[in-house]
N, C-alpha and C positions, 0 to 999 in steps of 0.2 A: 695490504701488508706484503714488502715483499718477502721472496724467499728467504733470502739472510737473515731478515728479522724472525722469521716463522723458528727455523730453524738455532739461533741464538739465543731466543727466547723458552723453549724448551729442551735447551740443553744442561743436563745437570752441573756438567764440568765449568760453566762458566767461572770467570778469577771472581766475581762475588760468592761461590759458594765455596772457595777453596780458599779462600783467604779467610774468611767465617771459620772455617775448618780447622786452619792452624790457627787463628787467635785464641778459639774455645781450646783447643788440647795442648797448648803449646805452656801457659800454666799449670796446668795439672803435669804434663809432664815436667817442670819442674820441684815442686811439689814430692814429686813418688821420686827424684833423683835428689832432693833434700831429705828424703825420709828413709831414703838406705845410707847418706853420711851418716844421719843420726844414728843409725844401728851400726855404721862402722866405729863410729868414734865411742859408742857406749861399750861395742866388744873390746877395739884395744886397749881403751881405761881398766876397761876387768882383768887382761893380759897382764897389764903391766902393772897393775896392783894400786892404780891410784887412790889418791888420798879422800875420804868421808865426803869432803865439801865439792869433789867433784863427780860426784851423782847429784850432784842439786842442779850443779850445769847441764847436765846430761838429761836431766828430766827434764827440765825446764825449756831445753831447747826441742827435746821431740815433742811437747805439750804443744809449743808453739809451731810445728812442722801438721800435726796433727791439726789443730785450731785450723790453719792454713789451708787442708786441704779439708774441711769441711766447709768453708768458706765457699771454695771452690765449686765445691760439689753444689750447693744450695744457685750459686750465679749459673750453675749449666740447668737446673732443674729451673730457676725461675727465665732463662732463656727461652726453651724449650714449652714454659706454658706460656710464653707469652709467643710466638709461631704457631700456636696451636687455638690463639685466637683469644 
């Protein structure tokens, strides 16, 4: 083997583990910037006094922001034991 290889090959920064890196966090970080609109758009409805039928919306779309990121969290958890063998 030579040096390059020795060296390439235990290198942690290689573009496969960085690019592994942003694919796994890069939904989840959308996710938690979909789950602070949710709380934004649920505080201004309360500001502004909106109407009964819209907290149905407001639930129903952080159910599913939530949903969403459980989701998530189970595909980094089933990544993660599947790396571990």
């Amino acid at each position: 083997m030579t040096s390059s290889g020795l060296i390439r090959s235990r290198c942690p920064w290689r573009i496969g583990h960085l690019q592994g890196f942003h694919e796994g966090t890069g939904p989840r970080r959308s996710v938690l910037v979909n789950l602070l609109l949710d709380f934004q758009v649920i505080e201004s409805g309360i500001r502004s006094g909106a109407p009964k039928a819209f907290s149905w919306f407001a639930a129903f779309g952080l159910m599913v922001t939530i949903v969403w990121l459980y989701i998530e969290m189970l595909r980094l958890l089933a990544i993660i034991a599947a790396r571990r063998g």
